[in-house]
Backbone as CSV, one residue per row, in Angstrom:
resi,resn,N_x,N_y,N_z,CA_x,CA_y,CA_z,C_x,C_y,C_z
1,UNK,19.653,33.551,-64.364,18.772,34.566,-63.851,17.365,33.989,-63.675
2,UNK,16.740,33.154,-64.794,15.858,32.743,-64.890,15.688,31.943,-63.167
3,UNK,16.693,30.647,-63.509,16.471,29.725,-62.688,16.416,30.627,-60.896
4,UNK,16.607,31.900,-60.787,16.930,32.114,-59.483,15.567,33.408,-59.595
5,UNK,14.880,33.551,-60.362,13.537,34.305,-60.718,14.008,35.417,-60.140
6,UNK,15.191,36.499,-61.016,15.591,37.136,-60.930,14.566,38.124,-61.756
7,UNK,13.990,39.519,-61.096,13.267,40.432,-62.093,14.259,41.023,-62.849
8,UNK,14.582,41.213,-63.850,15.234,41.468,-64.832,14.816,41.543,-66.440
9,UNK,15.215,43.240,-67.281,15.106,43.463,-68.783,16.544,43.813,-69.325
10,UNK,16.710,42.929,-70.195,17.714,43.045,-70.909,17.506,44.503,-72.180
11,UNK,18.682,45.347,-71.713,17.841,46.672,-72.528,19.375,47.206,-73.454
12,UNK,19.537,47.698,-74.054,20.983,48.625,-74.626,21.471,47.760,-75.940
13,UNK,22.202,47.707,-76.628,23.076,46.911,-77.714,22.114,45.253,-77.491
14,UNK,22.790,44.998,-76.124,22.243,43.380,-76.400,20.907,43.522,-76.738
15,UNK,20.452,44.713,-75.813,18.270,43.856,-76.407,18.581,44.284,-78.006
16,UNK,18.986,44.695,-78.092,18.898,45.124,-80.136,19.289,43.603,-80.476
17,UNK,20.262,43.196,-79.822,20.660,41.621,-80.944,19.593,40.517,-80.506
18,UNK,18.689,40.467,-79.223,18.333,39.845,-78.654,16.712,40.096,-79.746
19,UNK,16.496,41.074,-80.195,15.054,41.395,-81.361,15.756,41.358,-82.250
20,UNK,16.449,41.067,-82.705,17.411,40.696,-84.182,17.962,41.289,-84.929
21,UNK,18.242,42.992,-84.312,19.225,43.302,-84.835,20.944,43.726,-84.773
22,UNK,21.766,43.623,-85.755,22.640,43.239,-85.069,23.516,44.389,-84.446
23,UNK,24.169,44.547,-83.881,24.854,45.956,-83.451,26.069,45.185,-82.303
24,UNK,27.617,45.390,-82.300,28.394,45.256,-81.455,28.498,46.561,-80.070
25,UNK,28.839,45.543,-78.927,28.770,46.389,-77.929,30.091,45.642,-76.873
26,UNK,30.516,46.413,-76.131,31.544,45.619,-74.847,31.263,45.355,-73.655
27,UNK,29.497,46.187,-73.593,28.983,45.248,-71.893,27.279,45.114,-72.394
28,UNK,27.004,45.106,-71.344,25.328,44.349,-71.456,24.259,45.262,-70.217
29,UNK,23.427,45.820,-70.297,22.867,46.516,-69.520,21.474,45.889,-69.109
30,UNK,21.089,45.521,-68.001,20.439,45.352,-67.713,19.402,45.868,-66.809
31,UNK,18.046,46.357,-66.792,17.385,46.892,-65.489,17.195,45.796,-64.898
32,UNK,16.982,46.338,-63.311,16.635,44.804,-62.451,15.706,45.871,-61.381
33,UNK,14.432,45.071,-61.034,13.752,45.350,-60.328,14.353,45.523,-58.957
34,UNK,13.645,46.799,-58.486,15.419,47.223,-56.923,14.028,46.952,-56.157
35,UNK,14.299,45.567,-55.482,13.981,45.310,-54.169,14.926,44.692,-53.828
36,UNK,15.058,44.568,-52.329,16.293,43.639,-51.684,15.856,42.433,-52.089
37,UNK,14.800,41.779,-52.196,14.880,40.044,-52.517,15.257,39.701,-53.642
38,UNK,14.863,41.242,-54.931,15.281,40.491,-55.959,17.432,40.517,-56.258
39,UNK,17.662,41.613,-55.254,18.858,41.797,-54.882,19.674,40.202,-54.392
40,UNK,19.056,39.865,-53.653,19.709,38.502,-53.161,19.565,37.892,-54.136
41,UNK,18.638,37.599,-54.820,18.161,36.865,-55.901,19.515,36.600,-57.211
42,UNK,19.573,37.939,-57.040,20.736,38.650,-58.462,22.040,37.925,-58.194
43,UNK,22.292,37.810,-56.857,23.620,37.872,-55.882,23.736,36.401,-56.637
44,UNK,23.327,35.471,-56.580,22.972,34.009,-56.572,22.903,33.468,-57.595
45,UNK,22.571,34.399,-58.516,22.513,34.108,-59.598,23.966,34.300,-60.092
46,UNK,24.344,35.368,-59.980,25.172,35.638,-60.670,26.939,34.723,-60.407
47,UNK,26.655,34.190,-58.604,27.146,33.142,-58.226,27.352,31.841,-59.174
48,UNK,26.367,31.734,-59.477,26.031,30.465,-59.930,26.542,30.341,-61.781
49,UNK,27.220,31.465,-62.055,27.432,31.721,-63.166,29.070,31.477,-62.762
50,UNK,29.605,32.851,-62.306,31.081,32.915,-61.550,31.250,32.621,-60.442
51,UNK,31.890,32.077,-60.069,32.228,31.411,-58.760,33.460,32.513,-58.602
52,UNK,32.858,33.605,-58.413,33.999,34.961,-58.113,33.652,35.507,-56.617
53,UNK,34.500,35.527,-55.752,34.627,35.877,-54.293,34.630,37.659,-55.117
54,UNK,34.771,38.354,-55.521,34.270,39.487,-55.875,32.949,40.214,-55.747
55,UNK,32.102,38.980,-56.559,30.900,39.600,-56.636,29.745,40.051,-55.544
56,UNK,30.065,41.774,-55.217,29.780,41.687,-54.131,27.966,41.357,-53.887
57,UNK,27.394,41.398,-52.622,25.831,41.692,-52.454,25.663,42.517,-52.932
58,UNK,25.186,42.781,-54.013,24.422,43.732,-55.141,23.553,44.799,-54.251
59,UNK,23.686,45.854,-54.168,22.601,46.754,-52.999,22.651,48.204,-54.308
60,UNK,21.585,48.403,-54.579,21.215,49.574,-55.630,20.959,51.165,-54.508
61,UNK,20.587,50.480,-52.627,20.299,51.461,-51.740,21.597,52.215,-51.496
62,UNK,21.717,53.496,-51.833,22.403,54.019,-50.890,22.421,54.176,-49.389
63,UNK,23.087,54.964,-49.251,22.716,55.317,-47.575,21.354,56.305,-46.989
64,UNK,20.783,57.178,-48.396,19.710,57.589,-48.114,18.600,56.598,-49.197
65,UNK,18.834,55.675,-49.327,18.092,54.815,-50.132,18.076,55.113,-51.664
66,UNK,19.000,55.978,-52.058,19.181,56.586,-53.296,18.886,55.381,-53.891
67,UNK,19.166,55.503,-55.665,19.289,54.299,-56.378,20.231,54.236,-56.843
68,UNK,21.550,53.280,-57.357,22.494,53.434,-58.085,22.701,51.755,-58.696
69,UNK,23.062,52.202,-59.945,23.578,51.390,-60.591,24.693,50.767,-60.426
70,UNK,25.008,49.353,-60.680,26.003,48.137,-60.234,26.613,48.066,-61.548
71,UNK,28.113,47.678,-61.358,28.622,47.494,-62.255,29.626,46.099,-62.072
72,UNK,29.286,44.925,-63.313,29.809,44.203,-62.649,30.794,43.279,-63.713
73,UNK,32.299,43.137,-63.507,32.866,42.553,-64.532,33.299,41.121,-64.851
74,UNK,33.203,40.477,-65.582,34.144,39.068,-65.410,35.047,39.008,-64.779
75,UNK,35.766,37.446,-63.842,37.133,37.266,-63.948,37.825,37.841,-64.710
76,UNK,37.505,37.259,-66.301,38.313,37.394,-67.261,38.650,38.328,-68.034
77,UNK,38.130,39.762,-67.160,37.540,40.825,-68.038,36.707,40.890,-69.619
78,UNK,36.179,39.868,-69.941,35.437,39.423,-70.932,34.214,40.321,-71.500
79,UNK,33.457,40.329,-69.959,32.187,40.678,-70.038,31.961,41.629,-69.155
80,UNK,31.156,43.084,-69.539,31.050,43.941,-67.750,29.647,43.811,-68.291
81,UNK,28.659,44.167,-67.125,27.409,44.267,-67.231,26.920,45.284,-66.333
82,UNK,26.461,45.753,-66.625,25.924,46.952,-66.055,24.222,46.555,-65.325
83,UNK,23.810,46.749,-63.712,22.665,46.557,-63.350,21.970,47.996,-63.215
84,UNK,20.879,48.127,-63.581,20.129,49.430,-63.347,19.278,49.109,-63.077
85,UNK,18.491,49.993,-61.494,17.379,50.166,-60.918,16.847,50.765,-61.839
86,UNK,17.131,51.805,-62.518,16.542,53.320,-63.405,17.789,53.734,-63.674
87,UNK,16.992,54.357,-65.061,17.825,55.490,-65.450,17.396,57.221,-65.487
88,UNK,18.297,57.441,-64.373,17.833,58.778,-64.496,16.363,58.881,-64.146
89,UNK,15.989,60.429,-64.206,14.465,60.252,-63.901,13.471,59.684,-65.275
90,UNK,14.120,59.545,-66.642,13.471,59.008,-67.957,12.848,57.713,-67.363
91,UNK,13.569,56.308,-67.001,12.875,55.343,-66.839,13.243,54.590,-65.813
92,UNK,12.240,53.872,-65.155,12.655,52.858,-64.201,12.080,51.327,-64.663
93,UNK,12.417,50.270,-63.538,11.923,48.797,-63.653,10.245,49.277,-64.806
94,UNK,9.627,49.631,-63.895,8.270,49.466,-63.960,7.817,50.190,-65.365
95,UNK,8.665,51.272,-66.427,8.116,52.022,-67.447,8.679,51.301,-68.323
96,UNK,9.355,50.119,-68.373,9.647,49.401,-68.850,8.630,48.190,-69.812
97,UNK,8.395,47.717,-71.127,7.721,47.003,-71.444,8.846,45.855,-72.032
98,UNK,8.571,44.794,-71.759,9.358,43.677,-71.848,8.990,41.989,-72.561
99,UNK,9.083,41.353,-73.170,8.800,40.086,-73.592,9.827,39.199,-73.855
100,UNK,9.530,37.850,-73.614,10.575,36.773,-73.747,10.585,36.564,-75.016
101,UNK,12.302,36.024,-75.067,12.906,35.993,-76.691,13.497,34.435,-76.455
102,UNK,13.219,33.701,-77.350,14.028,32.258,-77.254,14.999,32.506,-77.914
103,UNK,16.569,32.365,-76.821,17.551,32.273,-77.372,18.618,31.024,-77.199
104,UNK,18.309,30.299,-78.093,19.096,29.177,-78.162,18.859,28.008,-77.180
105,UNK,19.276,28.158,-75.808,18.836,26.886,-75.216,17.965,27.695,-73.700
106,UNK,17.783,29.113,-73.894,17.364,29.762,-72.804,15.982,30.819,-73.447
107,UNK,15.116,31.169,-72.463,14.498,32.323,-72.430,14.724,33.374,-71.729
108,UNK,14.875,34.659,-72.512,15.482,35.985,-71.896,14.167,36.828,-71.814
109,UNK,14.418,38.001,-70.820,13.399,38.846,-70.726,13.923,40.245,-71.136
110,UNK,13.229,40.820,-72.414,14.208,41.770,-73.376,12.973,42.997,-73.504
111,UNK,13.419,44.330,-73.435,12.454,45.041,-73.436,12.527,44.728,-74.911
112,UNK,11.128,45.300,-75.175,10.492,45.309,-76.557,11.231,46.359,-77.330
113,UNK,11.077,46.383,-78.919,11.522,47.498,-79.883,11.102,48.241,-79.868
114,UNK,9.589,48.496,-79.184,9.053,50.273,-78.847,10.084,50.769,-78.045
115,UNK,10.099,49.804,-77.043,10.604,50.575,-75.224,12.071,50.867,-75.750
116,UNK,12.719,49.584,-76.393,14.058,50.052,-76.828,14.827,51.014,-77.681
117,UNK,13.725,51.900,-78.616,13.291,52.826,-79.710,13.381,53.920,-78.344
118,UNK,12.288,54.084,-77.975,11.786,55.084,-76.757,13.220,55.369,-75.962
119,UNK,13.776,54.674,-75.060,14.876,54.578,-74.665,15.949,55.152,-75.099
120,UNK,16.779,54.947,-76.214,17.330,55.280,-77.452,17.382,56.578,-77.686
121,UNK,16.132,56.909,-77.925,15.883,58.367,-78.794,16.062,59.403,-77.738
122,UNK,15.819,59.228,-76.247,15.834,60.104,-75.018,17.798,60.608,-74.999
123,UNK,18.786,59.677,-75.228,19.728,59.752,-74.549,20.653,61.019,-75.419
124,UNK,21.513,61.838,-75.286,22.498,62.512,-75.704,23.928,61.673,-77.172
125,UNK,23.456,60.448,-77.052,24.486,59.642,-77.559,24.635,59.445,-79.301
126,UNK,24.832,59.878,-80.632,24.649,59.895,-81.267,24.225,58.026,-82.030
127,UNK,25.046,57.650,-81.363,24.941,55.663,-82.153,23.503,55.470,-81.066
128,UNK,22.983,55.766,-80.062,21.531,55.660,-79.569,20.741,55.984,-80.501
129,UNK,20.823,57.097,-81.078,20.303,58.012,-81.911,20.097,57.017,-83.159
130,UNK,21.565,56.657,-83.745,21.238,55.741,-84.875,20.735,54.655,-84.472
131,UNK,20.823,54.338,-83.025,19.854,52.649,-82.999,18.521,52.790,-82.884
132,UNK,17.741,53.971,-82.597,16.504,54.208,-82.678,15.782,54.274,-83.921
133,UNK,16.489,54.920,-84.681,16.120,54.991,-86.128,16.537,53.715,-86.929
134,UNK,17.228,52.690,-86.126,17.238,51.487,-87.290,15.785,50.371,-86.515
135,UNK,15.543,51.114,-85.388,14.823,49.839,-84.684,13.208,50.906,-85.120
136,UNK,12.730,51.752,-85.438,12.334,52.333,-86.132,12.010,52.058,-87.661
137,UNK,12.991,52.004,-88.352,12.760,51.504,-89.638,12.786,49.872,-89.822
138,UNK,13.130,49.118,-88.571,13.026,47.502,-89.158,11.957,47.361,-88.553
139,UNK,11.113,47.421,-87.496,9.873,47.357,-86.996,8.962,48.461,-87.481
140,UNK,8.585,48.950,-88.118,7.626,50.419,-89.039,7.163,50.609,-87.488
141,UNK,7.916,51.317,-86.487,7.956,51.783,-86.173,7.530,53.429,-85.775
142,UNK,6.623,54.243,-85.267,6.037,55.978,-85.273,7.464,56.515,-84.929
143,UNK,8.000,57.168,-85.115,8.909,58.305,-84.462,8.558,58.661,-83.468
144,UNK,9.227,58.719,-82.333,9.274,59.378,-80.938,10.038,60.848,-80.807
C-alpha cells in the first residue's frame, strides 16, 4: 500500500492489534480515501500483493456517485478485507485521526486509540462496545 501511496487507515480488530492490543478477528477493515487516483492506486497495490485476475478496479462510485464499500477476499479464502470510503453518516476518510505504527519490517497507517475508542463506542455491536472500553482503560482514556 505504502509503496503504491495508497491513502489508507487501518481501523476495526486489526488497528486494536496494530496499538497493541490484542483481540482476534477474520477480516481487516480498512478506510481508503475515495478518489479515483487513490482507487487505481489501491487496484495496484493490491495486484502487487495477489496476482488474482479477480481483483476487480476498486470503484467506491456508484452510479449516482453514492459511496460503497469494497469487499475483497483472498485466493485462498484466508483473508477478506473490507475497503471503506465511510461509514455511514458517523465517519468518513477525513474524521479520521491516524499515525504510523512500525510493524515488523513495514510502516502502517492505523487510526489512533481515541479515533478507534470513538468509532467503537458509536456502533450497535456489543464486542465494539467491549473494545472501546478496553482501549479506554489501556490508554486512560475520557469516556465517549
Amino acid at each position: 500500500m505504502n509503496a503504491h501511496e495508497v491513502e489508507y487507515i487501518v481501523v476495526g480488530a486489526v488497528g486494536l492489534v496494530f496499538n497493541g492490543l490484542v483481540r482476534g478477528t477474520d477480516d481487516a477493515d480498512l478506510f481508503i480515501r475515495p478518489t479515483r487516483e487513490n482507487m487505481f492506486r489501491l487496484h495496484a497495490a493490491l495486484r502487487d500483493v495477489w496476482d488474482d485476475e479477480r481483483i476487480p478496479q476498486v470503484d467506491f462510485f456508484g452510479e449516482r456517485d453514492e459511496l460503497y464499500a469494497v469487499t475483497y477476499v483472498s485466493p485462498d479464502g484466508g483473508l477478506s478485507v473490507d475497503f471503506l470510503p465511510r461509514l455511514g453518516e458517523a465517519f468518513a476518510y477525513d474524521d479520521l485521526v491516524a499515525h504510523w505504527v512500525d510493524f515488523e519490517d513495514m510502516r502502517v497507517h492505523v487510526a489512533t486509540p481515541r479515533t478507534l475508542q470513538r468509532m467503537k463506542a458509536r456502533t450497535p455491536r456489543m464486542q465494539d462496545h467491549a473494545d472501546a472500553e478496553k482501549l479506554r482503560q489501556h490508554f486512560g482514556l475520557e469516556e465517549v
